[in-house]
C-alpha positions as CSV (number, residue, x, y, z in Angstrom):
1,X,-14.4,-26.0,-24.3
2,X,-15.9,-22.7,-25.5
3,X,-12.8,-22.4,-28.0
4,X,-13.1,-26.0,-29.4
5,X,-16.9,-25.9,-29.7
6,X,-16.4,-23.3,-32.0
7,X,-13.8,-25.3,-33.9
8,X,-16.1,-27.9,-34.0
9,X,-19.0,-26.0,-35.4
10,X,-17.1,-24.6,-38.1
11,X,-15.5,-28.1,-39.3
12,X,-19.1,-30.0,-38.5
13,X,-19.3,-30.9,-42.0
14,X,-16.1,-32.5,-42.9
15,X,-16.4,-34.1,-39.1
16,X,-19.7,-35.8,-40.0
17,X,-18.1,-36.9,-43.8
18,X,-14.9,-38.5,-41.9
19,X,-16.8,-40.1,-39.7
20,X,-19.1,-41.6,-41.8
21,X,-16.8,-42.6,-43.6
22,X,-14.7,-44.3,-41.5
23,X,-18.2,-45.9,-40.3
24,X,-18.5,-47.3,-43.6
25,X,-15.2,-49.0,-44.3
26,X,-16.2,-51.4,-41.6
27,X,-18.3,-53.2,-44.1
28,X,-17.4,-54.6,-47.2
29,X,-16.7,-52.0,-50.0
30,X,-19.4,-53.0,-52.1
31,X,-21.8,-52.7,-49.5
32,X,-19.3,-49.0,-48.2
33,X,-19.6,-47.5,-51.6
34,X,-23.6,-48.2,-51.4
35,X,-24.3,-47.0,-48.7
36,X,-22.4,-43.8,-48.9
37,X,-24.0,-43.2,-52.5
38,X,-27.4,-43.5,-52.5
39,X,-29.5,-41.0,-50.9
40,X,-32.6,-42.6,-51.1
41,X,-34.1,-43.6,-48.2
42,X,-36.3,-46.2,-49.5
43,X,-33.5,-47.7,-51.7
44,X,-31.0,-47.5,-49.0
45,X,-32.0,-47.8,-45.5
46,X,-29.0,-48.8,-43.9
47,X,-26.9,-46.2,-45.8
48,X,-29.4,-43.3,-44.7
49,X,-29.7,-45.1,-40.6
50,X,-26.0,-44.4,-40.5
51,X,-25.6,-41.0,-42.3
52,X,-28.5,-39.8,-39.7
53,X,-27.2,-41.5,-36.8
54,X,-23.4,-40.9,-37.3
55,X,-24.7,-37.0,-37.8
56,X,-27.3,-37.1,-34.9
57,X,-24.2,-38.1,-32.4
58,X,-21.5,-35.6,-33.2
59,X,-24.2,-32.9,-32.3
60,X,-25.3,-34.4,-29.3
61,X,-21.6,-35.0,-28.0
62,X,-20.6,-31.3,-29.0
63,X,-23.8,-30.1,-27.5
64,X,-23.1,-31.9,-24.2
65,X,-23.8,-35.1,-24.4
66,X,-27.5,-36.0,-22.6
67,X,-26.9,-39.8,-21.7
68,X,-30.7,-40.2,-22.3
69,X,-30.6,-38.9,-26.0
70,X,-27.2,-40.5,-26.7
71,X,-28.7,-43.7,-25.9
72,X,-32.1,-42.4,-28.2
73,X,-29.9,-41.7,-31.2
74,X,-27.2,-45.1,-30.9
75,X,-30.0,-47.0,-30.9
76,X,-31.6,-47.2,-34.2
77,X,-27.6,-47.3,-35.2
78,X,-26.4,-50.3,-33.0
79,X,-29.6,-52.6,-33.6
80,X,-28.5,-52.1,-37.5
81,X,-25.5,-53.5,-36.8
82,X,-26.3,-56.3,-33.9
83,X,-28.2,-57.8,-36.6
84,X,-25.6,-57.3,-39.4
85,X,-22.4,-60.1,-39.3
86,X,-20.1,-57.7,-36.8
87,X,-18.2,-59.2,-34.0
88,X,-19.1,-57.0,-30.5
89,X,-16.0,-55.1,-31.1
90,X,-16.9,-54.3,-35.0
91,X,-20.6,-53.6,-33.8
92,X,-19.6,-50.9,-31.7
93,X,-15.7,-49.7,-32.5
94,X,-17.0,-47.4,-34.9
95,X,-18.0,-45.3,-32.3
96,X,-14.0,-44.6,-31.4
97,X,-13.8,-44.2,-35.2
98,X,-14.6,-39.9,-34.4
99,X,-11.6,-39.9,-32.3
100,X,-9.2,-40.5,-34.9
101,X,-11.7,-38.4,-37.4
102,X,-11.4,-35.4,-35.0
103,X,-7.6,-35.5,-35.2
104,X,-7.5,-36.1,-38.9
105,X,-9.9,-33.2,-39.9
106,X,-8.8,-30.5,-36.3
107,X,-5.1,-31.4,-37.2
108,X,-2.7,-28.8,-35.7
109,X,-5.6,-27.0,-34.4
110,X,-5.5,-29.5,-31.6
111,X,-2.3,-28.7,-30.0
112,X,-3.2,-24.9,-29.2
113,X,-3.5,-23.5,-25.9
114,X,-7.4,-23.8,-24.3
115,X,-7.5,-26.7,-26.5
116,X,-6.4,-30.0,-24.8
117,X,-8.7,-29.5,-22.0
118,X,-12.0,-29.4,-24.4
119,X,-10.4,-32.3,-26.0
120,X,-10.2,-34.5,-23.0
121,X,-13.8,-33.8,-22.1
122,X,-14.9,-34.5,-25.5
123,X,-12.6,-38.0,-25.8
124,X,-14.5,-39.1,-22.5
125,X,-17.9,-38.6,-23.8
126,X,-17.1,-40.5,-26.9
127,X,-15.8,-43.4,-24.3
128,X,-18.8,-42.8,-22.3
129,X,-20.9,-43.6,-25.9
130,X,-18.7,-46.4,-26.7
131,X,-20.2,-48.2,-23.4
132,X,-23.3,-47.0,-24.1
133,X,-23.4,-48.7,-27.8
134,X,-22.5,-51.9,-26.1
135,X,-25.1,-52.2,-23.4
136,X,-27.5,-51.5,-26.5
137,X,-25.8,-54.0,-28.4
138,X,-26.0,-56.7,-26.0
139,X,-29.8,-56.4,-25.3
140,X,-30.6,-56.3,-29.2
141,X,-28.2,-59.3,-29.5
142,X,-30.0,-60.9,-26.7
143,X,-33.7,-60.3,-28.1
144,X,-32.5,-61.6,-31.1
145,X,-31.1,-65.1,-30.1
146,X,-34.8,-64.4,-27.8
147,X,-36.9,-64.7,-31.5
148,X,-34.6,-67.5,-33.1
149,X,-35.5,-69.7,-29.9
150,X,-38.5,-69.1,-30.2
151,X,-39.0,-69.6,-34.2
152,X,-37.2,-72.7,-33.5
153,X,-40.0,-73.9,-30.6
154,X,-42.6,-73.6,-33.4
155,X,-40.9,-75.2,-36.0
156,X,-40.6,-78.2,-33.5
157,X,-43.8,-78.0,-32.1
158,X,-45.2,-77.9,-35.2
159,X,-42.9,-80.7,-36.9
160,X,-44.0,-82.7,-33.8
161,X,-47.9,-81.9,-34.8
162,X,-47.1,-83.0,-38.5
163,X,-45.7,-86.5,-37.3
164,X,-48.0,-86.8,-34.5
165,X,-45.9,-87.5,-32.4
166,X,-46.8,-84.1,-30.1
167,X,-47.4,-84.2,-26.8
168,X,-50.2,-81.8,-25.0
169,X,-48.5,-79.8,-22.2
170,X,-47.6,-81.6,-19.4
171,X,-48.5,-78.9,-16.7
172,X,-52.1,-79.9,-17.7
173,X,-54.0,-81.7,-15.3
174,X,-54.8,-85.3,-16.7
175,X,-57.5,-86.1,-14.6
176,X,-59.4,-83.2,-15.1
């Protein structure tokens, strides 16, 4: 792994770029070409979440991968995107998205001896965050559809107020 880490170090840039890249074509190329362009934070939330995120990751995975911190960095990243219009699959498939980034950007490098072994270890961990991202993605989905149901109770409750037609709770006590 020693060999590869190095590799990976000295190609960290162009790693981060590919991914984030290929993070970005999963939305629509208006929204891809905004997001990769602006810089500012305050202008472009999402764009900056994602560039921080994707960048976070690859240095955690290449460091060692802490399943604690993983989960700490995919967070902010995968509640973006449980709230955005992404199936489970598009939610969290980007994460698989550094696999094919690694080969496109390591190339040839890849194939040399020392190399494979690294590799495999590295390709498990990035499995290991793609289950990560959607345990994280299925609680934010679920506190999510948590807050509509609950927005929806109040609207009712408080059409029912408006008509007067609501009823008091029925665990009250009547007699009391």
């Amino acid at each position: 792994m020693t060999q590869l880490r190095e590799l990976l170090d000295q190609k960290r840039p162009a790693l981060v770029r590919g991914w984030l890249d290929r993070t970005l074509a999963t939305y629509s190329p208006e929204a891809s070409r905004f997001f990769g362009d602006s810089k500012d934070k305050f202008a472009n939330p999402v764009g900056q979440r994602l560039a921080e995120g994707v960048e976070a990751l690859l240095d955690e995975l290449i460091a060692g991968a802490d399943p604690q911190r993983l989960c700490e960095l995919l967070e902010p990243v995968i509640h973006l995107r449980a709230v955005q219009e992404f199936t489970p699959a598009q939610a969290v498939g980007f994460v698989f998205g550094l696999k094919a980034t690694l080969r496109e950007v390591l190339g040839d490098t890849l194939q040399e001896p020392g190399m494979r072994s690294g590799l495999t270890d590295l390709e498990e961990r990035i499995d290991q965050l793609a289950l990560y991202a959607f345990d994280i993605y299925t609680v934010s989905r679920e506190k999510m559809y948590e807050i509509r149901v609950e927005e929806i109770k109040r609207r009712v409750a408080g059409l029912m107020r408006r008509s007067g037609m609501f009823i008091e709770d029925v665990d009250e006590d009547p007699g009391a």
